[in-house]
VOTOR-552387 format. One record per residue (C-alpha): x, y, z. Coordinates in Angstrom, 2 decimals, decimal comma. Layout:
<rec><east>X</east><north>Y</north><up>Z</up></rec>
...
This chain:
<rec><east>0,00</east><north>0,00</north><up>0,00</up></rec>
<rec><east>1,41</east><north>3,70</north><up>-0,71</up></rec>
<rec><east>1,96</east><north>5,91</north><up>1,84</up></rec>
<rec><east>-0,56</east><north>8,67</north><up>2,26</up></rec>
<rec><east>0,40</east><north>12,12</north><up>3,25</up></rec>
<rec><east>-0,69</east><north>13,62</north><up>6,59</up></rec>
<rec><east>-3,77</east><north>15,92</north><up>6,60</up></rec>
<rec><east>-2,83</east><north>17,69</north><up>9,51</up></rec>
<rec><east>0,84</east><north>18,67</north><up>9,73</up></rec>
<rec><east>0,70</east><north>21,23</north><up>12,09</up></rec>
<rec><east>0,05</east><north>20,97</north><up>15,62</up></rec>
<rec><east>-1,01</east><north>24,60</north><up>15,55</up></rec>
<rec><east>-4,17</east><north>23,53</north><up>13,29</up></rec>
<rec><east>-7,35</east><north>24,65</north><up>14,50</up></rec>
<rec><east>-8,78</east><north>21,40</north><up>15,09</up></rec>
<rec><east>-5,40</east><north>20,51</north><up>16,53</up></rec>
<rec><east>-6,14</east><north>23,16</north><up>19,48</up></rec>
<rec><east>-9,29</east><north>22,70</north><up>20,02</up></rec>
<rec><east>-8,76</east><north>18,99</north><up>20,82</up></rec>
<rec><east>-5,91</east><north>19,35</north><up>22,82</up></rec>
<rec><east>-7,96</east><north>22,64</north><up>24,83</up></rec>
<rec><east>-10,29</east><north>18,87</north><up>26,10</up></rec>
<rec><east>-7,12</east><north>17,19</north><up>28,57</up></rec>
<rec><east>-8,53</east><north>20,29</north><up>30,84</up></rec>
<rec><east>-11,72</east><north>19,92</north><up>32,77</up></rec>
<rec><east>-13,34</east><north>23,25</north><up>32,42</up></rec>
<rec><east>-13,19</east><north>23,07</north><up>28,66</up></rec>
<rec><east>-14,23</east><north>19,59</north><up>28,60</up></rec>
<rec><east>-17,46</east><north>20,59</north><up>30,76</up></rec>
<rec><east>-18,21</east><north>23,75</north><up>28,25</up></rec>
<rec><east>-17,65</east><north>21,50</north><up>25,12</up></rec>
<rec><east>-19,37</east><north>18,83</north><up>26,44</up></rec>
<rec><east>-16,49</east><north>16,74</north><up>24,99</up></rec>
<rec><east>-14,07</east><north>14,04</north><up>26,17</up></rec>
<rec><east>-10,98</east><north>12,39</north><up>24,56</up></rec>
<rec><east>-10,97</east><north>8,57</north><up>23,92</up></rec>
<rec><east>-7,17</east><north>7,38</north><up>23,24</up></rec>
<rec><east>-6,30</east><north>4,32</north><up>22,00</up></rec>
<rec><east>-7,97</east><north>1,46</north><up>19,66</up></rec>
<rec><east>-9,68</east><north>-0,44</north><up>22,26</up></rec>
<rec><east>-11,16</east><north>3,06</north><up>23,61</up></rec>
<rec><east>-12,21</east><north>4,76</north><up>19,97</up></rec>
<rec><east>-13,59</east><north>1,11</north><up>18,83</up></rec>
<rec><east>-16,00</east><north>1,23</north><up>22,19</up></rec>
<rec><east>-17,04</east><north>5,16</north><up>20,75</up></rec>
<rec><east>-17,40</east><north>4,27</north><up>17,42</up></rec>
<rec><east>-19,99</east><north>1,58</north><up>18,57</up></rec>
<rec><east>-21,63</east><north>3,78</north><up>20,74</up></rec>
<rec><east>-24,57</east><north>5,71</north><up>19,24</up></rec>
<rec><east>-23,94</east><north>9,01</north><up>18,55</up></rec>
<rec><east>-20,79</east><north>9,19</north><up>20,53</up></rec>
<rec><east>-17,91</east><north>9,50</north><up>18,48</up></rec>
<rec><east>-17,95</east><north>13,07</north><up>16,77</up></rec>
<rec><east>-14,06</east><north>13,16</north><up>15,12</up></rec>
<rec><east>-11,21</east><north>10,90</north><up>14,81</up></rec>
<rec><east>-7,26</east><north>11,59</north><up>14,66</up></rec>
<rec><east>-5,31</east><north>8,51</north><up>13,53</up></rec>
<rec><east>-1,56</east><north>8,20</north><up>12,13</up></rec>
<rec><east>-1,11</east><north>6,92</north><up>8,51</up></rec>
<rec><east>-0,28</east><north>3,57</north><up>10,50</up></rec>
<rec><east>-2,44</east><north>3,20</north><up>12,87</up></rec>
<rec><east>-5,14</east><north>3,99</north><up>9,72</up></rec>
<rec><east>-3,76</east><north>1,13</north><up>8,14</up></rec>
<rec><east>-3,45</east><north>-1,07</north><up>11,28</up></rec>
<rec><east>-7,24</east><north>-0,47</north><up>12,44</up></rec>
<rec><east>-9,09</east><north>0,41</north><up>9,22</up></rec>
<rec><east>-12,50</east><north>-1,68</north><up>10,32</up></rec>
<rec><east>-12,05</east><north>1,40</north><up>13,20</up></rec>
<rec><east>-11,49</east><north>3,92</north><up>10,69</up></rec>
<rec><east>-13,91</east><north>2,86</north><up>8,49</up></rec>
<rec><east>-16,69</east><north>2,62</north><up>11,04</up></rec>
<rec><east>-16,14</east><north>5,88</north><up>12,24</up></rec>
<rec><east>-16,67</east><north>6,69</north><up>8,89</up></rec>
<rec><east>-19,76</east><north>5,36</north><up>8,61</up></rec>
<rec><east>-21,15</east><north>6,84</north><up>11,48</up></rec>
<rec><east>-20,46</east><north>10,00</north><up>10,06</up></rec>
<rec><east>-17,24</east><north>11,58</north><up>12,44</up></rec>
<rec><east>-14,87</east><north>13,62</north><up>10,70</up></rec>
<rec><east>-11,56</east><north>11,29</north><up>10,54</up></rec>
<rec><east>-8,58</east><north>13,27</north><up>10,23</up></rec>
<rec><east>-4,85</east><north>11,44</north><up>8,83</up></rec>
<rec><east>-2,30</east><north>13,14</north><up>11,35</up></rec>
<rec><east>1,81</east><north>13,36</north><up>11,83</up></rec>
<rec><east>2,71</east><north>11,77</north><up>14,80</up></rec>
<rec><east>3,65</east><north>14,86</north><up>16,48</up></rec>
<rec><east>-0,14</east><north>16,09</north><up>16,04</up></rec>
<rec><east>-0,87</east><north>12,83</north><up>18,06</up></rec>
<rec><east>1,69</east><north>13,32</north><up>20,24</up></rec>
<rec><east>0,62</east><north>16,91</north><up>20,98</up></rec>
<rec><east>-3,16</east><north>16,32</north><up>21,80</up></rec>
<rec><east>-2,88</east><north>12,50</north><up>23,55</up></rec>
<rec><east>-2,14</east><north>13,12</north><up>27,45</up></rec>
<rec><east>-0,23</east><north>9,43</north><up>27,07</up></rec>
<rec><east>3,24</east><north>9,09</north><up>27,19</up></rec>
<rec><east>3,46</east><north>6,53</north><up>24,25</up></rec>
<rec><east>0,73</east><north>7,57</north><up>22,31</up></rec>
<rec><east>-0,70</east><north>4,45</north><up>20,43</up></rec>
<rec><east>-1,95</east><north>6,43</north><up>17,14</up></rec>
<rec><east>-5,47</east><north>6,78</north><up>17,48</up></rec>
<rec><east>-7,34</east><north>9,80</north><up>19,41</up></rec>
<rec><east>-11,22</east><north>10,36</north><up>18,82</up></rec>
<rec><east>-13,24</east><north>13,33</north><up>20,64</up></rec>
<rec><east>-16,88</east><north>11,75</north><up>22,25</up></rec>
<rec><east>-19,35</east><north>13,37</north><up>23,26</up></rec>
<rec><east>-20,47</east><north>13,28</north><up>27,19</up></rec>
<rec><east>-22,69</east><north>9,73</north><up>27,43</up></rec>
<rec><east>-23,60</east><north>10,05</north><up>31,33</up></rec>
<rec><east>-27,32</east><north>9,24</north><up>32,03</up></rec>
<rec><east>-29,42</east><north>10,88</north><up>34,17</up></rec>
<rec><east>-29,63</east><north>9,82</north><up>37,87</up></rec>
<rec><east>-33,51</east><north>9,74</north><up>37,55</up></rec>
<rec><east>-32,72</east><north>7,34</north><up>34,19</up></rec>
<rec><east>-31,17</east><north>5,18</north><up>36,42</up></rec>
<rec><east>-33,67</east><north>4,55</north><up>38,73</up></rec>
<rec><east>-36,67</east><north>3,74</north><up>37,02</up></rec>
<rec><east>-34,81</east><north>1,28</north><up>35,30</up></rec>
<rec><east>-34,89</east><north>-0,79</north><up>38,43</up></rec>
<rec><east>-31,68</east><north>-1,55</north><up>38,94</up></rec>
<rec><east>-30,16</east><north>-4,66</north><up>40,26</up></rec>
<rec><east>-26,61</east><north>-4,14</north><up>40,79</up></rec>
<rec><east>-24,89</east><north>-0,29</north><up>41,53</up></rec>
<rec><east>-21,65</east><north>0,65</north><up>42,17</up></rec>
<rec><east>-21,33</east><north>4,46</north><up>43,88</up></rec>
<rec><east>-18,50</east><north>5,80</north><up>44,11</up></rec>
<rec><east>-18,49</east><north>8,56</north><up>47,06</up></rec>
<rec><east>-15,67</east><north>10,81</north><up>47,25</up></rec>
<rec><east>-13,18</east><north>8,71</north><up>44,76</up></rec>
<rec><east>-10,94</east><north>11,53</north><up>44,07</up></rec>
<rec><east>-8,26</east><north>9,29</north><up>41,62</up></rec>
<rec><east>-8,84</east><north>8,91</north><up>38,52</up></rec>
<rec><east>-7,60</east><north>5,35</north><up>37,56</up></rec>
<rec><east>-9,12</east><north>3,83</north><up>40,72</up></rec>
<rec><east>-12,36</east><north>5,31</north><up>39,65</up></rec>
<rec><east>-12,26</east><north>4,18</north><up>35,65</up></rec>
<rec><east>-10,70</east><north>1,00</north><up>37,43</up></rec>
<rec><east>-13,91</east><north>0,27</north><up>39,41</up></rec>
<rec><east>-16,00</east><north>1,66</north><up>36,69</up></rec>
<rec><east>-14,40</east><north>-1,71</north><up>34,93</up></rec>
<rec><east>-15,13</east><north>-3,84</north><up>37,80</up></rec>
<rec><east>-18,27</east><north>-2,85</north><up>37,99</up></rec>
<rec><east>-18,78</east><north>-3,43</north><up>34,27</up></rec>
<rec><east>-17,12</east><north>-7,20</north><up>34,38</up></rec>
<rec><east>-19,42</east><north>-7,95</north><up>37,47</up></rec>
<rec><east>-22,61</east><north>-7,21</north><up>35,41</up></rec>
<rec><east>-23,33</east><north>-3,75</north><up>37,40</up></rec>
<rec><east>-26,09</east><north>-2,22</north><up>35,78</up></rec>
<rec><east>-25,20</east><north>1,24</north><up>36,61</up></rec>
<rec><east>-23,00</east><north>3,48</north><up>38,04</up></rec>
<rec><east>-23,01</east><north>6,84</north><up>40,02</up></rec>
<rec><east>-20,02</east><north>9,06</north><up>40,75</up></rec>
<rec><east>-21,02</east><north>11,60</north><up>43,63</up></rec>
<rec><east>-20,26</east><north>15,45</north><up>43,55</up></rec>
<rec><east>-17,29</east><north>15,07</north><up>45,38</up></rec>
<rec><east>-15,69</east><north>12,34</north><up>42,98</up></rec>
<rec><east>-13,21</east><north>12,76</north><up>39,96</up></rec>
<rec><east>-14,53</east><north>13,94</north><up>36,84</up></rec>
<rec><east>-15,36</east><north>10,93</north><up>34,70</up></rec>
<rec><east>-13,96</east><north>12,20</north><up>31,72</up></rec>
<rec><east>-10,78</east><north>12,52</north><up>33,16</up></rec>
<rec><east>-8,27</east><north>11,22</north><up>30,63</up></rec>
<rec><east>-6,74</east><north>8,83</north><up>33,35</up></rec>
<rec><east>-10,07</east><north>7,82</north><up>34,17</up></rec>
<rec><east>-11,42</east><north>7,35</north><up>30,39</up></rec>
<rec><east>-8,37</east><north>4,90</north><up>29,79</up></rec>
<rec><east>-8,27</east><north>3,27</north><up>33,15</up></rec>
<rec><east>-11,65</east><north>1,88</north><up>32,26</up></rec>
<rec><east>-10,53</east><north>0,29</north><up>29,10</up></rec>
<rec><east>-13,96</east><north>1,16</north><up>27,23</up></rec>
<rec><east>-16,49</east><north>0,26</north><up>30,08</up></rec>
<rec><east>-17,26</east><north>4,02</north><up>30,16</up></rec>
<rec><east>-19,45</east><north>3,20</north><up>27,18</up></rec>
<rec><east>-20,86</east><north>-0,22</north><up>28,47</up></rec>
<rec><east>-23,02</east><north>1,11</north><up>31,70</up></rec>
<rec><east>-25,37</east><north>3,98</north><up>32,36</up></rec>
<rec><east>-23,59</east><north>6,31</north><up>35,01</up></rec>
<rec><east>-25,15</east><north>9,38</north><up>36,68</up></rec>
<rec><east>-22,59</east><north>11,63</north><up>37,81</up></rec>
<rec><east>-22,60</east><north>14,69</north><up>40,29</up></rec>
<rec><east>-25,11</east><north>13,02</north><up>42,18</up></rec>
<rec><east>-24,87</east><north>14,18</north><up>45,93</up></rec>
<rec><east>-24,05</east><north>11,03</north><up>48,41</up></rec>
<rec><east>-27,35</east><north>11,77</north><up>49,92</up></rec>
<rec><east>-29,80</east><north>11,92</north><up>47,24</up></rec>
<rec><east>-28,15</east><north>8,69</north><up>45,89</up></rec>
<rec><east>-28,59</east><north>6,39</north><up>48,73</up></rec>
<rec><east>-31,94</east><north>8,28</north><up>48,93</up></rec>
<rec><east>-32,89</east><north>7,67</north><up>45,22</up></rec>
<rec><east>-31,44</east><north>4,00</north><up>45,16</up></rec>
<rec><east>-33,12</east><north>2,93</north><up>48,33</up></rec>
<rec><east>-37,18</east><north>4,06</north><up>47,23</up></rec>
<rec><east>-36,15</east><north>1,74</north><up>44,20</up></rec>
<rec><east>-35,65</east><north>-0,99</north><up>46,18</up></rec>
<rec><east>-32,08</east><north>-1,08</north><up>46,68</up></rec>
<rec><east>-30,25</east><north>-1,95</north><up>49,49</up></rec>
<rec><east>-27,15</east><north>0,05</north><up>50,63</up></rec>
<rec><east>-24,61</east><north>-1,48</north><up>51,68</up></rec>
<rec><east>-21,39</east><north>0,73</north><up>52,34</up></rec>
<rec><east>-17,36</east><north>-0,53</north><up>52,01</up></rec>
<rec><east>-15,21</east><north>-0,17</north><up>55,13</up></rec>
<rec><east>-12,48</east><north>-1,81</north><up>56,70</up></rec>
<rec><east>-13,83</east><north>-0,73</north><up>59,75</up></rec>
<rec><east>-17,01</east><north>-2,23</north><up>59,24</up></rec>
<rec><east>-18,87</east><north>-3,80</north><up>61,44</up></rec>
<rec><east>-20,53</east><north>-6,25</north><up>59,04</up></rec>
<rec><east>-18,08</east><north>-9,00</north><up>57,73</up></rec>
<rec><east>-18,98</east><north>-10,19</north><up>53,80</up></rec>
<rec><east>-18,49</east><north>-13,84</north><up>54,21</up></rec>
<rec><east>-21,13</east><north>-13,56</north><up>56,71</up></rec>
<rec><east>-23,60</east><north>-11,86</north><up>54,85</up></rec>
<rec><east>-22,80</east><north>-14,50</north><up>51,62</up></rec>
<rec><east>-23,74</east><north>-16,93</north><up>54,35</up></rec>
<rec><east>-26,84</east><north>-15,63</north><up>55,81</up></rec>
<rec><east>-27,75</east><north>-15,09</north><up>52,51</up></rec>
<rec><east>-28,75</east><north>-11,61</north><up>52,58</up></rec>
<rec><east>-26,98</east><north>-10,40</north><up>49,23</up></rec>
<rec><east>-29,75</east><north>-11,46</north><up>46,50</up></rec>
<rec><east>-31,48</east><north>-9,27</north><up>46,13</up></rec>
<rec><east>-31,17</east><north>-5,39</north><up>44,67</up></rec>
<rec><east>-27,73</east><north>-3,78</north><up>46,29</up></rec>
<rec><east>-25,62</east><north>-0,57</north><up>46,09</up></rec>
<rec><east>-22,03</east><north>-1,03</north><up>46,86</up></rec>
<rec><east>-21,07</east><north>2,72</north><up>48,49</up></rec>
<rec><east>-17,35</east><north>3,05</north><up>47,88</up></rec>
<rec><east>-15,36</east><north>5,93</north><up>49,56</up></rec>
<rec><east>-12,32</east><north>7,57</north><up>49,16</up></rec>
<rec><east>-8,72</east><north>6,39</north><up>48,82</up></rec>
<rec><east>-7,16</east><north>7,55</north><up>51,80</up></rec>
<rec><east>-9,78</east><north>7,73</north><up>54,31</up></rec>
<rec><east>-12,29</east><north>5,60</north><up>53,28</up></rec>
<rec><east>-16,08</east><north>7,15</north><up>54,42</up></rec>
<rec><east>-17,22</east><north>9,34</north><up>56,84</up></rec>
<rec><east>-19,43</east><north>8,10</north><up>59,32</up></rec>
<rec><east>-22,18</east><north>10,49</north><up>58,13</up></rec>
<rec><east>-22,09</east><north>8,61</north><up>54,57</up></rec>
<rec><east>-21,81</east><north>5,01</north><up>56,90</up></rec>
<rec><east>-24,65</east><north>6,14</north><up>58,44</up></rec>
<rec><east>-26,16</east><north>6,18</north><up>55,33</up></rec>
<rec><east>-26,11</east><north>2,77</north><up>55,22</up></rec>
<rec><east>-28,08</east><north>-0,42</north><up>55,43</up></rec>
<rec><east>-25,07</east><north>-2,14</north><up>56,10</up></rec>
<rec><east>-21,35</east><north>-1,42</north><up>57,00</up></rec>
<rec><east>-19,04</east><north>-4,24</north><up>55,54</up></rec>
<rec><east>-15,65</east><north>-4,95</north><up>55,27</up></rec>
<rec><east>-13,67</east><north>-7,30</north><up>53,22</up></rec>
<rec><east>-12,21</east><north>-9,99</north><up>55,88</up></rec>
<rec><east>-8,55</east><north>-9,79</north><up>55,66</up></rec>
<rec><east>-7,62</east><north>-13,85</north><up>56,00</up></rec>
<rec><east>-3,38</east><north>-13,33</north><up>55,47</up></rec>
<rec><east>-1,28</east><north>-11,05</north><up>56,63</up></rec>
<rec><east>-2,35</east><north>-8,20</north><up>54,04</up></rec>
<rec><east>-2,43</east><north>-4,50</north><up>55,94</up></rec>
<rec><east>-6,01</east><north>-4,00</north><up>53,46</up></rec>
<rec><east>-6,75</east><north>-4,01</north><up>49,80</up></rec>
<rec><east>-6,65</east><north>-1,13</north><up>47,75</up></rec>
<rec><east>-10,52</east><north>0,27</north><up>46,39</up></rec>
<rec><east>-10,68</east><north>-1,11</north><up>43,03</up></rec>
<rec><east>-9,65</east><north>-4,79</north><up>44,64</up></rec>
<rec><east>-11,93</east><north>-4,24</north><up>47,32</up></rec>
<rec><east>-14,43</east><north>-3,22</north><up>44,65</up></rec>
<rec><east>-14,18</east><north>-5,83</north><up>42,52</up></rec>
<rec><east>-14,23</east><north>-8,51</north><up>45,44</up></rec>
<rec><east>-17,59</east><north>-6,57</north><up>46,62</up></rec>
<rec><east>-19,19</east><north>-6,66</north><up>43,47</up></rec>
<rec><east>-18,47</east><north>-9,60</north><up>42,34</up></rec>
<rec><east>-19,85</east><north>-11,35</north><up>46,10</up></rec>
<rec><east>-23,39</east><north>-9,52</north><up>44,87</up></rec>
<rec><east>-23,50</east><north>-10,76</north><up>41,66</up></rec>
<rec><east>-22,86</east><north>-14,20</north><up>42,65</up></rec>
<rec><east>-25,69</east><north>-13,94</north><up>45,39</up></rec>
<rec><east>-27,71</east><north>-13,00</north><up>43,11</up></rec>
<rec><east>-27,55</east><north>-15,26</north><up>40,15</up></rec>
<rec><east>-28,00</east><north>-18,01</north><up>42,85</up></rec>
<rec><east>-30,76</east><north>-16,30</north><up>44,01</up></rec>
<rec><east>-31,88</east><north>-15,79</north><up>40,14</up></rec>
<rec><east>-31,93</east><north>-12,07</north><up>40,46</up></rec>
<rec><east>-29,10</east><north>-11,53</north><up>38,32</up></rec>
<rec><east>-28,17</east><north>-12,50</north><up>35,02</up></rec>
<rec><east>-24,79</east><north>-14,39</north><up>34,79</up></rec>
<rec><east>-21,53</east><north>-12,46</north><up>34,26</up></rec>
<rec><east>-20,39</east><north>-14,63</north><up>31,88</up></rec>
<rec><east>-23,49</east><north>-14,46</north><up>30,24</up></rec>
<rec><east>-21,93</east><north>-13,05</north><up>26,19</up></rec>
């Protein structure tokens, strides 16, 4: 195959700018905008309805991934052949893997969210890092979680770090963001949802709740900050304060293994229970 020239040679280009302007919050929020980096990320946009708006790829990586390119195509985003130092210059990566593609926001409303009924929730209160939070946005998404909600105190979700840490879940699960702690466990619990909140310090041990067999039916997993965990006004909360029992010599698991161990514990309950579908259901 011949080569094909660059479109964009400069990263001073207009559209240059104005995608790199989108690694910063505040223009992210007033764009209404995000940047997906990566093939396995712009393959999730492009088959996400009406998500992918424009598409930066190297002559490579347009060669490597052309079913990507060519979808995008087809769903109508501008696709744009780029130098690799226009790549370079709007991917927040380090080794920038030759594809960038600019999304629009997907988050559903909170209200959305509940009157779908759901089963399964992950919120994440006070998560201020961005790869834990894409992390257990993944988690949640492997468990079979049919939603997620990221509080007003939480990192943004669109949060570059966040975006990749979640290797494409972002666009498999409804999630409600800026949704204070308190109108969550509010909202979740009239739809039939119990809340159960993740400490160390809990009183509540998860093996025995497996055993008594209280974890089939609807649950929200409450998961607080790095450092500190929850405050006892969120515990409060709470139907339930649990920790993860701590069987070696481990000090405590980080949140996005705690997460995942959580989730996974409901999701098991509840497909024995039948309330669930199967997480290895394709």
């Amino acid at each position: 195959m011949s080569p094909v020239a660059p479109e964009l040679i400069s990263p001073r280009s207009p559209r240059v700018s104005a995608a790199r302007r989108l690694a910063r919050r505040n223009f992210r929020g007033k764009e209404r905008l995000f940047l997906a980096e990566g093939p396995q990320a712009v393959r999730e946009a492009a088959g996400h309805k009406d998500t992918l708006v424009e598409l930066f790829a190297t002559v490579e990586a347009a060669e490597r991934y052309a079913d990507i390119i060519g979808e995008a195509r087809a769903l109508g985003a501008r696709v744009h052949l780029a130098s690799e130092d226009v790549i370079a210059d709007i991917s927040t990566t380090v080794t920038p893997q030759g594809l960038v593609g600019i999304c629009r926001f997907l988050d559903t409303p909170f209200e959305e969210i509940l009157a779908a009924r759901p089963k399964l929730v992950a919120v994440l209160a006070n998560v201020r890092d961005p790869g834990n939070a894409g992390t257990v946005l993944r988690c949640a998404d492997a468990a079979g979680a049919e939603a997620v909600v990221l509080t007003d105190a939480s990192v943004d979700l669109y949060n570059p770090k966040a975006v990749r840490a979640s290797v494409g879940s972002l666009f498999h699960l409804p999630i409600a963001v800026g949704v204070p702690v308190e109108e969550a466990v509010d909202g979740l619990r009239r739809a039939g949802v119990r809340i159960l909140a993740a400490d160390g310090a809990g009183t509540d041990d998860l093996d025995d709740e497996l055993d008594r067999g209280t974890m089939g039916g609807p649950t929200a997993w409450v998961f607080g900050n790095e450092a500190w965990g929850l405050p006892e006004e969120t515990r409060a909360l709470a139907d339930a304060v649990v920790r993860v029992p701590i069987h070696g010599k481990a000090e405590s698991l980080n949140l996005a293994t705690a997460a995942a161990v959580c989730l996974y514990a409901s999701a098991r309950a509840q497909r024995a229970s039948g309330g669930c579908r199967s997480v290895t259901e394709s």
